[in-house]
N, C-alpha and C positions, 0 to 999 in steps of 0.2 A: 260566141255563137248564140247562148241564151240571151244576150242582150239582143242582140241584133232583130231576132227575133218576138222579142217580146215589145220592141220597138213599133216594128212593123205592124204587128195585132192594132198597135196602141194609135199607128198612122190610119190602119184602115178602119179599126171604131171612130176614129174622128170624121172621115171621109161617110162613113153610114150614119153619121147623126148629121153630117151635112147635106147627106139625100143626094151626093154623089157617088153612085154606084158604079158606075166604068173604073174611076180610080180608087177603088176599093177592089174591085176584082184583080185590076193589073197590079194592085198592091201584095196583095194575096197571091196571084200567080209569080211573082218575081222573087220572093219573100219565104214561098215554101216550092218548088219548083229545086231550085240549088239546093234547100236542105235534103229531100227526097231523092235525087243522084248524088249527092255524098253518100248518105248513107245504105245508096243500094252499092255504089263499090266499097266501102266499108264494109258489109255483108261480103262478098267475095273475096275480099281481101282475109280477113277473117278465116273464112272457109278451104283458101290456102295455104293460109298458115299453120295454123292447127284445127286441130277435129271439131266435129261438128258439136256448138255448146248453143241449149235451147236458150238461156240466159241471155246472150249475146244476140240471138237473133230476136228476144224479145225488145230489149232495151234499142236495137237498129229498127225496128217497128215503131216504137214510141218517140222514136226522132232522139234518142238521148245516146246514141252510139259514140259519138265524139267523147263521151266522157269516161267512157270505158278504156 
């Protein structure tokens, strides 16, 4: 998951020093889009399962939910 993503960062700084910006956005939208609904049903799933923990909803805010 952190690879994948730290990939993509690393496709679309290549794509903004290329001064191709269309495929730096679509890079970026495709790239964190997926990570962002994982971890909002990971927040609800969470939320189902057991009580409400601020920890958990922090770490699903900073994209780092999967590792919990």
């Amino acid at each position: 998951f952190m690879s994948e993503t730290a990939a993509a960062l690393c496709l679309s700084a290549g794509y903004r020093s290329a001064g191709d910006r269309m495929w730096q956005t679509l890079t970026l939208f495709f790239a964190l889009m997926p990570c962002a609904l994982v971890q909002l049903s990971l927040v609800f799933i969470h939320r189902d399962v057991s009580r409400d923990r601020p920890l958990v909803l922090l770490l699903h805010l900073l994209q780092l939910g999967p590792l919990v």
